[in-house]
C-alpha positions in Angstrom: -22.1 20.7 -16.2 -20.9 17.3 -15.8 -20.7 14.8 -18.7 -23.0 11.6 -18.6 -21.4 8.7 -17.8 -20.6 5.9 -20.1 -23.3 4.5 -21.8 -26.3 6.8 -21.6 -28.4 7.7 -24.6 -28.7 5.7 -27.6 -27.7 2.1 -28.0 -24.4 1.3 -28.7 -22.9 -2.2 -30.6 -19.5 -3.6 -30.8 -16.5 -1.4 -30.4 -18.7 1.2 -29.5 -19.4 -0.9 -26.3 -16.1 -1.8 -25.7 -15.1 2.4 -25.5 -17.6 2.4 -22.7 -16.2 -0.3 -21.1 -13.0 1.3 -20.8 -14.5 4.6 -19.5 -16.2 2.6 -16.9 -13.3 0.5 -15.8 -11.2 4.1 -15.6 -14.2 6.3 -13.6 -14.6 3.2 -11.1 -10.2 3.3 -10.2 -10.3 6.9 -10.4 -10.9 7.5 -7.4 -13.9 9.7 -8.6 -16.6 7.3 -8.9 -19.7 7.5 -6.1 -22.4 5.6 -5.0 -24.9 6.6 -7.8 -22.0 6.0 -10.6 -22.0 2.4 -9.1 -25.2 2.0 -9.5 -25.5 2.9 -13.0 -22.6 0.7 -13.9 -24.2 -1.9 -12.6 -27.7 -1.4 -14.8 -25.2 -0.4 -17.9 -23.6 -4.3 -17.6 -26.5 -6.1 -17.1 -27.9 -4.7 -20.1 -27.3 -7.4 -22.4 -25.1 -10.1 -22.6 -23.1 -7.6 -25.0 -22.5 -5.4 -22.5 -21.3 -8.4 -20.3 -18.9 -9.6 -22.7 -17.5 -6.1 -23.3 -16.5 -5.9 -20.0 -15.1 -9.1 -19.6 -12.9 -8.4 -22.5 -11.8 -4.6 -21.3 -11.2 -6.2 -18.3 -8.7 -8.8 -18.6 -7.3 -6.2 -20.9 -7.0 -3.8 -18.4 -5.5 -7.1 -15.5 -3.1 -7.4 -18.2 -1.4 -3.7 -18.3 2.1 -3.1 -16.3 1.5 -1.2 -13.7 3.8 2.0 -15.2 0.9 2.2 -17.9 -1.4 2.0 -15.4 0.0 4.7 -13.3 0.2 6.5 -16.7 -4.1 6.6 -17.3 -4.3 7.9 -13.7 -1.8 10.7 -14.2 -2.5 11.3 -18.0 -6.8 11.3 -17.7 -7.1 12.2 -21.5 -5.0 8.7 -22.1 -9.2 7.5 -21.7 -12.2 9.7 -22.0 -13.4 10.5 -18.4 -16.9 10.3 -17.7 -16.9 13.0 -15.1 -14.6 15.0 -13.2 -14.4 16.0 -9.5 -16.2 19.3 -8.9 -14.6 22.4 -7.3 -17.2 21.5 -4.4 -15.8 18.2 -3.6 -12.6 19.5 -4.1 -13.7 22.3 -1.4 -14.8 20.0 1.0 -11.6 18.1 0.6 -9.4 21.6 1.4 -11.7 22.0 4.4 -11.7 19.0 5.7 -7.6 18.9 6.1 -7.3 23.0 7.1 -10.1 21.5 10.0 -7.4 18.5 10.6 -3.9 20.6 10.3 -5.9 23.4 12.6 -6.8 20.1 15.0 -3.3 18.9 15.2 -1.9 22.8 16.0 -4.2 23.2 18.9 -2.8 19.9 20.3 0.6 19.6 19.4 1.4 17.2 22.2 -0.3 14.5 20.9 1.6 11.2 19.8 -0.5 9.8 17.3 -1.0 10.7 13.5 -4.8 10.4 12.4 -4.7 8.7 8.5 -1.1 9.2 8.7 -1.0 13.0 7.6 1.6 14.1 10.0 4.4 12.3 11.3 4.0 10.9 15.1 6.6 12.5 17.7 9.0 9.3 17.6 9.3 10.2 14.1 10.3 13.8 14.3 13.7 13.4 14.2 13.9 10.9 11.5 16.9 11.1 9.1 15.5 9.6 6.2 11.3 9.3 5.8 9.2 8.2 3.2 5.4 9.0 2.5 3.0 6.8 2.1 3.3 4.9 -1.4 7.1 6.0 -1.7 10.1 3.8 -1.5 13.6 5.0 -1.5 17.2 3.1 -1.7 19.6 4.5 0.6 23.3 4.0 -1.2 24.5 4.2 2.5 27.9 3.1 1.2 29.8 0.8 -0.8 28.4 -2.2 -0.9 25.8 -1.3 1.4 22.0 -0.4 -0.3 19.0 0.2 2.0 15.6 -0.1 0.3 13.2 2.3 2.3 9.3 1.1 2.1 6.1 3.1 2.5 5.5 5.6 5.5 9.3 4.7 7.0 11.0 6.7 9.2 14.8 5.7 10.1 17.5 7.1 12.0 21.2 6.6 10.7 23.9 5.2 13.1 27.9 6.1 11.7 30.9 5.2 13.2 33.9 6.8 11.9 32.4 8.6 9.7 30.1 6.1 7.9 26.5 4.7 8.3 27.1 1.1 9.8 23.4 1.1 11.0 19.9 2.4 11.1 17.4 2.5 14.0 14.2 1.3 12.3 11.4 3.6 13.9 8.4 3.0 12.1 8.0 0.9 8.5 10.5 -1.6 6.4 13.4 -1.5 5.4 15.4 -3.9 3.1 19.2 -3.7 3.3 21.8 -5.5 0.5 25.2 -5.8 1.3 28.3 -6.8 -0.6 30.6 -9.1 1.0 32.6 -7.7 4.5 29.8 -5.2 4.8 28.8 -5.5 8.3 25.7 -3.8 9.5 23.1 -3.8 12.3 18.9 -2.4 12.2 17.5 -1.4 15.5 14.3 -2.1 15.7 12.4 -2.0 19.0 14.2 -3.9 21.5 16.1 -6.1 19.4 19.0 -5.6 17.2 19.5 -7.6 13.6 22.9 -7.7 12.3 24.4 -9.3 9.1 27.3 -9.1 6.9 26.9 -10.3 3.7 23.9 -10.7 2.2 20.5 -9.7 2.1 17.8 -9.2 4.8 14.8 -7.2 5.8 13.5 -5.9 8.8 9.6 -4.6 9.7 8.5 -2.7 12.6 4.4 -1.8 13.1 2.5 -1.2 15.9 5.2 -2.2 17.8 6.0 -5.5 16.6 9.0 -6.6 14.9 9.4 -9.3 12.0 13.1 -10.1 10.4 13.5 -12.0 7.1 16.6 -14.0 5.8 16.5 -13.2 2.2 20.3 -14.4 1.6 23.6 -15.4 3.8 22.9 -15.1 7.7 21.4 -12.5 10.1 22.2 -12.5 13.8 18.7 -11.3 15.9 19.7 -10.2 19.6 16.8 -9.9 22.0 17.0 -9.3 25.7 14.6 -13.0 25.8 17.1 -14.6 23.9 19.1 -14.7 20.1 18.1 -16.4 16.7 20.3 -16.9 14.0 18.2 -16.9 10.3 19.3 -18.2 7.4 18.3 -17.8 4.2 14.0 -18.0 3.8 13.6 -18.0 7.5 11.7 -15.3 9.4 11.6 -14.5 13.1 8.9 -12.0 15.3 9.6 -10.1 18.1 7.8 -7.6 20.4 9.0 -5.6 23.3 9.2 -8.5 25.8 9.8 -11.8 24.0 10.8 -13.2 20.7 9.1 -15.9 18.9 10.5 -19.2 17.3 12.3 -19.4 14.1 9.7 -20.2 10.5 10.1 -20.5 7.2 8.7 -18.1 4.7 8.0 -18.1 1.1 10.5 -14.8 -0.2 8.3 -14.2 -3.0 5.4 -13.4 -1.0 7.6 -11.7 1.6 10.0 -9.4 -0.9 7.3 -8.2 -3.2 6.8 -4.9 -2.6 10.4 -4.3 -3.9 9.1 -5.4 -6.9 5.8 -3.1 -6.6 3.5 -5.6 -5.7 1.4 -6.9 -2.9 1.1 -10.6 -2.1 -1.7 -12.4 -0.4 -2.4 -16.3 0.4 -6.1 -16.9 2.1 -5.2 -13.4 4.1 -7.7 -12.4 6.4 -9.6 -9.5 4.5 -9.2 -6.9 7.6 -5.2 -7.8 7.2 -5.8 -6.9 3.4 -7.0 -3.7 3.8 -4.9 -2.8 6.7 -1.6 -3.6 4.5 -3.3 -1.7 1.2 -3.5 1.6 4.1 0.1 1.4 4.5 0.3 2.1 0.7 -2.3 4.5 0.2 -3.1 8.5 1.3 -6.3 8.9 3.4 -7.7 5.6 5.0 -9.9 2.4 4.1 -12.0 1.5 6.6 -14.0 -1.9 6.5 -17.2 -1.6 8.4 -18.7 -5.3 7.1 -18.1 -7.3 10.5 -19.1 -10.4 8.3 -16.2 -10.0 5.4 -13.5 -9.3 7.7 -12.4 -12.7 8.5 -12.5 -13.8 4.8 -9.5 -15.0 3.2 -7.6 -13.1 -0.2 -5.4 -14.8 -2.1 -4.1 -12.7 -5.2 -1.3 -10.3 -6.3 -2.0 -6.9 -6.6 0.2 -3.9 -8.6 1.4 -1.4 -5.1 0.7 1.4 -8.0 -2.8 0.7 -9.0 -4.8 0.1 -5.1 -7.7 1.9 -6.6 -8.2 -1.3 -8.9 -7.1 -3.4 -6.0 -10.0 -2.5 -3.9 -12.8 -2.9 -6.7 -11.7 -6.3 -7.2 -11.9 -6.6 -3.5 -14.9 -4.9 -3.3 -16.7 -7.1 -6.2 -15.2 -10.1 -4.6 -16.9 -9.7 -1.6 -20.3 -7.9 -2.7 -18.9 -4.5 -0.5 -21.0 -1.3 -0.8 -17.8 1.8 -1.3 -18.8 5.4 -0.1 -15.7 7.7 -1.5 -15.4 10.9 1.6 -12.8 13.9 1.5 -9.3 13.1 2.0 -9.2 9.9 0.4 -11.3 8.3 3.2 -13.2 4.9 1.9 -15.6 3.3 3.8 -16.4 -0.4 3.1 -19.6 -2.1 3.9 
């Protein structure tokens, strides 16, 4: 039997309403909550102007936490009094609906593509470092030289002499420090970045290619021509051309080392097309008329689930929670 959720029953003053709150702010980033548990918070808030200002109050409590402690109330549920838990038939239809998905992807091995990112593609099969979606890993590749993995990256080392002077970038980010005299080159679709000293980073998606100047110099080479970066500049390349050299703001740029996520008056599809990179399963934004709206904000890389209530309060989106982490938007 499920519990009720927060709220229900007799009426409730002071800190009494501010424990609600609380539960109510933790079901709704759980990842539990549904439609109908929307709902109800709703009526539960507009209850009184109490209730309001209980929620205002648990809220900018709950902005202010670190996102360690954060991560902490998802891992540690008891850390705040759940209001329900998922049932052994959602957790059912979640088993069936990857088996159906892992059965889908044996009976067509060939294909090149990974739906929601669950497997890697075929380019990636022979990675030699990978991480999964929400991980990031530094590579000590050598002395001096530290390579900063992102989410859902997949890299193949180059040595020479029997060390790592390189990597081939296949698919994600990758951030590389090096003392000074440390020489090293990222391949990353048709172009080559090379730098040594200093700090630089280098994206590849969908078969487009951004490099960032962080600190000292980096040397891009492209069949269509070379651009040398210095320090906040930023260059884009693609398989036949290379753009012109712009400047960037680092702090927006290098964020995600520091477990955040950036925006300034970013297109809301963009948003939630980055946030996917970070998180298992897939959001999908099916509100034609929000996706062209601009977010500005900075949002913790380990709490997404509060990310995309703010988003979808922000924008007055309906959420529908399927199996395997899918969210649909409208």
């Amino acid at each position: 039997m499920k519990a009720a959720p927060p709220g229900n029953g007799r009426p409730a003053y002071g800190s009494e309403l501010e424990a609600q709150a609380w539960r109510w702010l933790h079901l709704l980033h759980s990842g539990d909550a549904r439609e109908i548990d929307a709902r109800r918070f709703r009526r539960w808030v507009c209850n009184s102007p109490a209730h309001q200002a209980a929620y205002n109050t648990a809220k900018r409590r709950w902005d202010a936490i670190e996102p360690p402690a954060r991560e902490l109330l998802r891992r540690k549920p008891g850390a705040v009094p759940r209001p329900l838990h998922r049932t052994d038939r959602a957790l059912h239809g979640r088993r069936a609906f990857l088996g159906a998905a892992v059965g889908a992807a044996a009976a067509g091995a060939a294909a090149v593509y990974s739906p929601l990112g669950w497997w890697p593609t075929i380019d990636e099969w022979d990675a030699d470092d990978r991480t999964a979606a929400g991980e990031q890993r530094t590579l000590a590749l050598a002395d001096g030289i530290d390579v900063t993995l992102n989410t859902r990256t997949s890299v193949r080392r180059h040595a020479s002499g029997g060390r790592t002077v390189g990597l081939g970038l296949i698919n994600g980010e990758a951030a590389v420090d090096l003392g000074a005299g440390r020489a090293f080159t990222v391949v990353a679709g048709t172009g080559r970045s090379r730098a040594e000293s200093g700090s630089f980073e280098v994206r590849h998606l969908e078969g487009t290619v951004c490099v960032t100047c962080v600190a000292g110099t980096v040397r891009v080479e492209h069949p269509a021509g070379t651009r040398i970066l210095y320090a906040r500049q930023q260059v884009r390349h693609d398989a036949g051309s290379i753009g012109d050299i712009s400047g960037v703001e680092l702090a927006t740029v290098t964020a995600w080392r520091d477990g955040m996520l950036v925006f300034d008056r970013t297109r809301l599809a963009d948003v939630i097309v980055e946030i996917n990179r970070y998180r298992a399963g897939r959001v999908m934004l099916m509100n034609d008329s929000a996706r062209n709206r601009p977010v500005s904000g900075r949002f913790a890389i380990a709490s997404l689930d509060l990310a995309l209530w703010q988003l979808q309060e922000s924008f007055g989106l309906r959420a529908r929670a399927l199996p395997a982490g899918v969210l649909i938007l409208s």
